[in-house]
N, C-alpha and C positions, 0 to 999 in steps of 0.2 A: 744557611750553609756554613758559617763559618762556626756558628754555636756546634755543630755536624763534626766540622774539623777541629776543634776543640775536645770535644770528647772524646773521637778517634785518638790523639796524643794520647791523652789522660787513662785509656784503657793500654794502650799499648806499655803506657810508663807503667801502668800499674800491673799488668801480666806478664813483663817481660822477665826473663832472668837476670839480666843485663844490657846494659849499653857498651858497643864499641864506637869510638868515635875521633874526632881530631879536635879535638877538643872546642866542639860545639858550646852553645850557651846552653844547650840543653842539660849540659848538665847539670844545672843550676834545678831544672824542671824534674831531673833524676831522684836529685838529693831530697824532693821532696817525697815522692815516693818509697825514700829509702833505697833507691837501685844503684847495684853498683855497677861502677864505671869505669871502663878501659880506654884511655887516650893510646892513639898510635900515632909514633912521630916517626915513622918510615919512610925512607926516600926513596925506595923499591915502590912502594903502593903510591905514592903521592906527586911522586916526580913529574909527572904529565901536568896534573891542576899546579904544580908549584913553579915550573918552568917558565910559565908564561907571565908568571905575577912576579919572579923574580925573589920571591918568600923560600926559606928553607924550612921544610918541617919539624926539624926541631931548634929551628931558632923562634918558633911562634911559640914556643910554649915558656917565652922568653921574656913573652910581655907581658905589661903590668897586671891584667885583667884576667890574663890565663892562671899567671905564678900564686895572683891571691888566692883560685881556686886552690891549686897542686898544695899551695901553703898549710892546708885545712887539713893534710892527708887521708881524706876523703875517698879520691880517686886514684887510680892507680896511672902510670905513662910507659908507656914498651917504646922502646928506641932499638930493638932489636925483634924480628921473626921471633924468636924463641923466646923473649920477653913477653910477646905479644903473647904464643902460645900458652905460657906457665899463669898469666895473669886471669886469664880467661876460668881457665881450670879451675884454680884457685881461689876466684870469687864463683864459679859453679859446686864448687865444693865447699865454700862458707860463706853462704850470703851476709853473715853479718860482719866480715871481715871489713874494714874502715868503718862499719856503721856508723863511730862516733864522728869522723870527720864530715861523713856528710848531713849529720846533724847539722854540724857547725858549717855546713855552708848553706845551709836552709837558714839557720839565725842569721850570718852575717849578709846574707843576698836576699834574703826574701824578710827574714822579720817577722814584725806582725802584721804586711800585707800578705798571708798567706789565704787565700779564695776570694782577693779585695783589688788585686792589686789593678786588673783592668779598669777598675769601677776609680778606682782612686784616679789614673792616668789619662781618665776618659774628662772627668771631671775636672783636671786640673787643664787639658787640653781646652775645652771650652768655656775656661776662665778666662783664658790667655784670647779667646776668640770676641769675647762678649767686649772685653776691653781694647 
């Protein structure tokens, strides 16, 4: 089942036009694909899940694990409706707009664990087990 749900991602990454998102890890999973990516840090859309966790949506793109992403300029981040709308457009209109930053977050987050990297994690997990 989960080899099932695995390839369900891996098709959707790979036929999709784009990703919108709040800046999921998946865009890590994006970058290998090459799909570009819309972060929205909206407090209109997000204010219900952010209320309760006491998080501002665009103070999470604040942290260190988010910034290394945005730092690649890779993806793109709408802090406004109308951001959100132009950026959308914008990579529908040129898929290969950032291309080179999400190269480079494919190098710096993936590497050369790329189709390894379960197999590596899995093996190091039951290092840690055996000892």
């Amino acid at each position: 089942m989960e080899e099932y749900a695995h390839f369900q991602m891996n098709s959707l990454l790979k036929y999709s036009d784009l990703m919108v998102t709040m800046f999921s890890t998946m865009q890590i999973e994006a970058a290998i694909f090459d799909l570009p990516v819309v972060n929205y840090a909206l407090r209109e859309i997000a204010e219900a899940d952010y209320k309760s966790s006491r998080l501002d949506p665009q103070g999470v793109w604040k942290m260190p694990h988010v910034r290394r992403i945005l730092e690649t300029k890779g993806v793109k981040t709408a802090l406004t409706l109308n951001e959100l709308y132009l950026y959308i457009n914008d990579y529908l209109e040129n898929p290969n707009l950032d291309s080179e930053g999400r190269k480079t977050i494919e190098k710096q987050f993936v590497g050369n664990l790329k189709g390894i990297g379960s197999e590596k994690t899995a093996k190091y997990i039951f290092s840690l087990i055996k000892n």
